[in-house]
N, C-alpha and C positions, 0 to 999 in steps of 0.2 A: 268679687262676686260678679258674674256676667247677668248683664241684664237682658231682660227677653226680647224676642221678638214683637213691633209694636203689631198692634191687631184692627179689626175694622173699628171691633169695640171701642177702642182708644183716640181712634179718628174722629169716631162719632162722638166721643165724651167731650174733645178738646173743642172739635166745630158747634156742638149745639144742636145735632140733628139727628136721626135714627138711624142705624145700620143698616136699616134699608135703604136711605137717600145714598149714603155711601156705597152700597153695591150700585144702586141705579148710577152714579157720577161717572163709574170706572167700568162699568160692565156696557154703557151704554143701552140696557134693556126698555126703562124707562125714562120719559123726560123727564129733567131736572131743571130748572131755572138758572137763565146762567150765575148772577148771586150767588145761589146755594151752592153752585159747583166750585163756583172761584172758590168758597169758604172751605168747602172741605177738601181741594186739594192743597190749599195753604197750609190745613192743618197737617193735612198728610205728610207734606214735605216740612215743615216744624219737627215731627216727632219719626220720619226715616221710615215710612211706612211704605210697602210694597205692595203694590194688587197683585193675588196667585192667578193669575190667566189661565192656567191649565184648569184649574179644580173650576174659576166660575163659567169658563165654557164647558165643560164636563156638565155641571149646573144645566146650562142655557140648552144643553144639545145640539152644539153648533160649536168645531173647530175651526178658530180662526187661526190655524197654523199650519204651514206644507212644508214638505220633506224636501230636499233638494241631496240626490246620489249622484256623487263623481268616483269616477276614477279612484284619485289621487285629490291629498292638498298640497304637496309639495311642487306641483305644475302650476306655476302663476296665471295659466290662460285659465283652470280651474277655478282658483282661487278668485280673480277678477271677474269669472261670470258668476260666480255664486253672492258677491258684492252687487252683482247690477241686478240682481232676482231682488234679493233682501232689499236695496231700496224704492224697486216698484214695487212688490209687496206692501211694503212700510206705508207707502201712502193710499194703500185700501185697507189699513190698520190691522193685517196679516206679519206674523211673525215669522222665523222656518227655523227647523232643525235641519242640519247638515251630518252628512256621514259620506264615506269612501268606502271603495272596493276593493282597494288596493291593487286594480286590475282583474283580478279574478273575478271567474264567474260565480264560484261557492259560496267567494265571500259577498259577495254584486246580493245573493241571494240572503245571506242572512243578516245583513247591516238592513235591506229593504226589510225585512222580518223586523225587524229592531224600528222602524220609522212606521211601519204602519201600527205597529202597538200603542203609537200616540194620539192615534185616530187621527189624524190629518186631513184635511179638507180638500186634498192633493197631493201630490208630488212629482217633481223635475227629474228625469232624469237625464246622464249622461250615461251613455252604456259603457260596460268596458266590452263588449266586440258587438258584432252584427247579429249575433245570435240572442234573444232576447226571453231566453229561460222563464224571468219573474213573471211574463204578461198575465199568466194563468193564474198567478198569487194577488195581482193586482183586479182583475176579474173577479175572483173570487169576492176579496174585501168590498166592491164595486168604488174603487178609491179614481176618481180621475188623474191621471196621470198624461205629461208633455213629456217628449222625448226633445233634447238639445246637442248639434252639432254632431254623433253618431247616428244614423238614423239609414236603417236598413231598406232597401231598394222596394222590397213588397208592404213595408210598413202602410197601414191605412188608418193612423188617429193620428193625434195631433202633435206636431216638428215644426222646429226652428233649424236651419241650418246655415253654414255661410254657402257661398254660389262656389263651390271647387272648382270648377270647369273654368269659372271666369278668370279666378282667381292664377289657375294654372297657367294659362294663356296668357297672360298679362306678365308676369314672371319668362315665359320663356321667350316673349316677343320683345322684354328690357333686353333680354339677354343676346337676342341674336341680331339686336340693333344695332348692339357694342361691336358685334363683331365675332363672337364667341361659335368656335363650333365644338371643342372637347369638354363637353358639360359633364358634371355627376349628379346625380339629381339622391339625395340623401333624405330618406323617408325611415319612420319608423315600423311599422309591418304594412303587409299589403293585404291583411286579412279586416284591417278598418276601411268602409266604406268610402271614407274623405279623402285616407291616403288614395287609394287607387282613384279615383275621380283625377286627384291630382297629376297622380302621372300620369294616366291617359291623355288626358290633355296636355300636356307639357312635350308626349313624345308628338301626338297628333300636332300639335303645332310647328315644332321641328320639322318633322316630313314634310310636311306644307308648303315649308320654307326650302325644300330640296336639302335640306340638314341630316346629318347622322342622329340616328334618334340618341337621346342620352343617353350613360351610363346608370344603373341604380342602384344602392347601394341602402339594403336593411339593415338598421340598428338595433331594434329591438328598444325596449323601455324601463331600461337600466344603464348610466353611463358608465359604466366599467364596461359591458358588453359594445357599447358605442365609439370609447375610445380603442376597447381593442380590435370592433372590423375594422376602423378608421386608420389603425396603426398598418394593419395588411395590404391594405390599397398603396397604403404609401408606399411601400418597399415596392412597390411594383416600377419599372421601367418609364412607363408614359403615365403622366400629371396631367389635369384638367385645365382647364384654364381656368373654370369656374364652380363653385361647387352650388348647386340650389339647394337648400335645405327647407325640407315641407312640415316640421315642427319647430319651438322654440327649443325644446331638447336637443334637436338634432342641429340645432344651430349652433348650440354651446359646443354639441363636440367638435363640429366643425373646428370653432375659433381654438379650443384645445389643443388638438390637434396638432394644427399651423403652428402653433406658436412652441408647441411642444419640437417641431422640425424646423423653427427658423425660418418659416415660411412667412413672407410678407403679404399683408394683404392690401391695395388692389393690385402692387408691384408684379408679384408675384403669381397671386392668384384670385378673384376676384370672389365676394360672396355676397347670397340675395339669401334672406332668412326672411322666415315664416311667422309671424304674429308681430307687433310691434312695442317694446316696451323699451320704460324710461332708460334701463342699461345699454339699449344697442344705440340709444343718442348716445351715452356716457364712455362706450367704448372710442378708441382710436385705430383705425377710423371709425365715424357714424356706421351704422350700417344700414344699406337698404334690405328692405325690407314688404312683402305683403302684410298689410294691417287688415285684422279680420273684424269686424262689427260689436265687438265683446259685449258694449254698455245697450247695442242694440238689442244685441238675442236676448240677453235676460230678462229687456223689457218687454221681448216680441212673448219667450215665455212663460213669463206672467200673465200676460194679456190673454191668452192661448187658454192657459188653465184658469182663469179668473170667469172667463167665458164658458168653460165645458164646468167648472163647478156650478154655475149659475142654472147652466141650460145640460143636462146631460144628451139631451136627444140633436141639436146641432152637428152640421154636419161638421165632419173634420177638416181641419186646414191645416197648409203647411206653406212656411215659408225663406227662402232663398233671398239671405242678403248680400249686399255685394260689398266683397272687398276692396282694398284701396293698393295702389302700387305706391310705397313711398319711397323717394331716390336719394341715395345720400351719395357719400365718396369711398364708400367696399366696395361697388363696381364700376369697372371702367375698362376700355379696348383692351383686348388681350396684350402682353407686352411686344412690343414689334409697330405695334398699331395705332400709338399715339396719337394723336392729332388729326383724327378722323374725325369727319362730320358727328356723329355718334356721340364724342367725347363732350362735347355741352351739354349731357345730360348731367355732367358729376359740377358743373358749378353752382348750383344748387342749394345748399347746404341742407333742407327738407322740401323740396318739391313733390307735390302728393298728385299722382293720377289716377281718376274714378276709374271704374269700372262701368 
């Protein structure tokens, strides 16, 4: 015979005090003693009993919970900043609900349908393009809402983004310090805002340098589609010396790729990837790598929307944090070029340069 669910009732019966001291302990509405608190979550936790959050904020008239829309979960820079949201949240005693788009805009529009039916006291998003359909559904609901790391050129409320620009430039000045002048610079579309940021800057700093601007090369956001442009290039004639790649996606195919052709890496051909996680330490070699601010932005958008929930009428802010270059042993003097002044950047084993 399965036994019930325990209730507030039972909390109160075990501690000795009224069901209402037990909403006041857990709802926080009214003061409690700390005593009486300590007593009735001991008993709470004795008999496995759970506060409904939703139904006593429902109660209270105040959602202490935000939506947070990505993309994708299967993209770990997603993944990772929806973990640095959740625990700044956490400690303004805000919970979130998460949902995906799967990239799409139709879907972008009714997953956000599905998160504001929770009443939400906000919500994050990550757009999947530049084009920003929901704003008119989020007006409507008048739900505050933070836009993170997409974040459209005429946008006028509230963004976190990384510094693309810096970011870019930093990336293409590792690269042509080595020595490197047949670069491919491997991006996912150029109809996201950050992508192109990126490459502008990356060719703009080439030229600069009297350089051939790079090659560039669209994968799109599906790796079957990735490793099959990636397969085309190869059969081509002339090889890079270096590939840049301006996502973690587009890093993986890179490495795929290479190793799928026997291609050595830095021997061979040298590579600087996009975001920084624990695998491109675990790979051989390390790889260098741009590391973007992850644990930053989530805090920056929380702070962002903890602010515009408070105060709707504030003005809006946006903010540009800066990435880091970190130097492993993926790059190094094109081969020919050994022992170049240059080449003391690869003794390092994680050498980090600011922005």
């Amino acid at each position: 015979m399965s036994q019930s669910v325990p209730s507030i009732k039972d909390v109160a019966r075990l501690a000795g005090v009224s069901a209402g001291t037990v909403s006041n302990v857990f709802s926080g509405n009214r003061p409690v003693t700390p005593e009486l608190a300590a007593k009735v979550r001991e008993a709470a936790q004795r008999i496995g009993y759970q506060p409904d959050r939703a139904a006593s904020q429902l109660r209270a008239g105040k959602a202490r919970v935000i939506g947070v829309l990505v993309p994708e979960l299967t993209n770990p820079f997603f993944t990772s900043l929806i973990a640095a949201i959740e625990a700044a949240a956490a400690e303004d005693g805000f919970d979130i609900l998460v949902a995906s788009s799967g990239g799409y805009a139709e879907s972008e529009a009714a997953r956000l349908a599905t998160l504001l039916a929770w009443k939400p006291a906000g919500v994050v998003i990550v757009p999947s393009g530049d084009e920003l359909p929901f704003r008119a559904a989020l007006d409507r609901a008048n739900v505050p809402f933070v836009l993170v790391d997409r974040v459209p050129e005429d946008f006028d409320g509230d963004a976190v983004q990384a510094d693309n620009e810096e970011a870019g430039r930093q990336a293409a000045r590792h690269l042509i310090e080595l020595g490197h002048r047949e670069v491919v610079v491997v991006a996912s579309s150029l109809k996201l805002r950050n992508i192109r940021e990126r490459c502008a800057s990356i060719e703009k700093t080439f030229l600069a340098q009297g350089r051939r601007a790079p090659a560039l090369i669209e994968l799109g956001f599906s790796f079957e589609t990735a490793t099959e442009r990636l397969a085309i290039f190869m059969r081509q004639d002339e090889r890079p010396t270096a590939f840049l790649a301006l996502t973690n996606f587009a890093t993986l195919g890179v490495l795929a790729t290479l190793q799928k052709w026997d291609i050595e890496v830095p021997d061979d051909v040298s590579v600087l990837g996009f975001d920084d996680y624990s695998w491109m330490q675990a790979v051989s070699p390390p790889l260098t790598a741009i590391r973007q601010p992850l644990e930053e932005m989530g805090r920056q958008a929380w702070r962002l929307l903890s602010r515009r929930i408070a105060d709707r009428a504030a003005a809006p802010m946006q903010a540009r944090l800066a990435c880091r270059l970190v130097r492993r042993r993926s790059t190094a003097p094109p081969s020919g070029e050994k022992g170049s002044p240059a080449d003391a950047t690869r003794e390092a084993p994680d050498e980090v340069s600011r922005a």
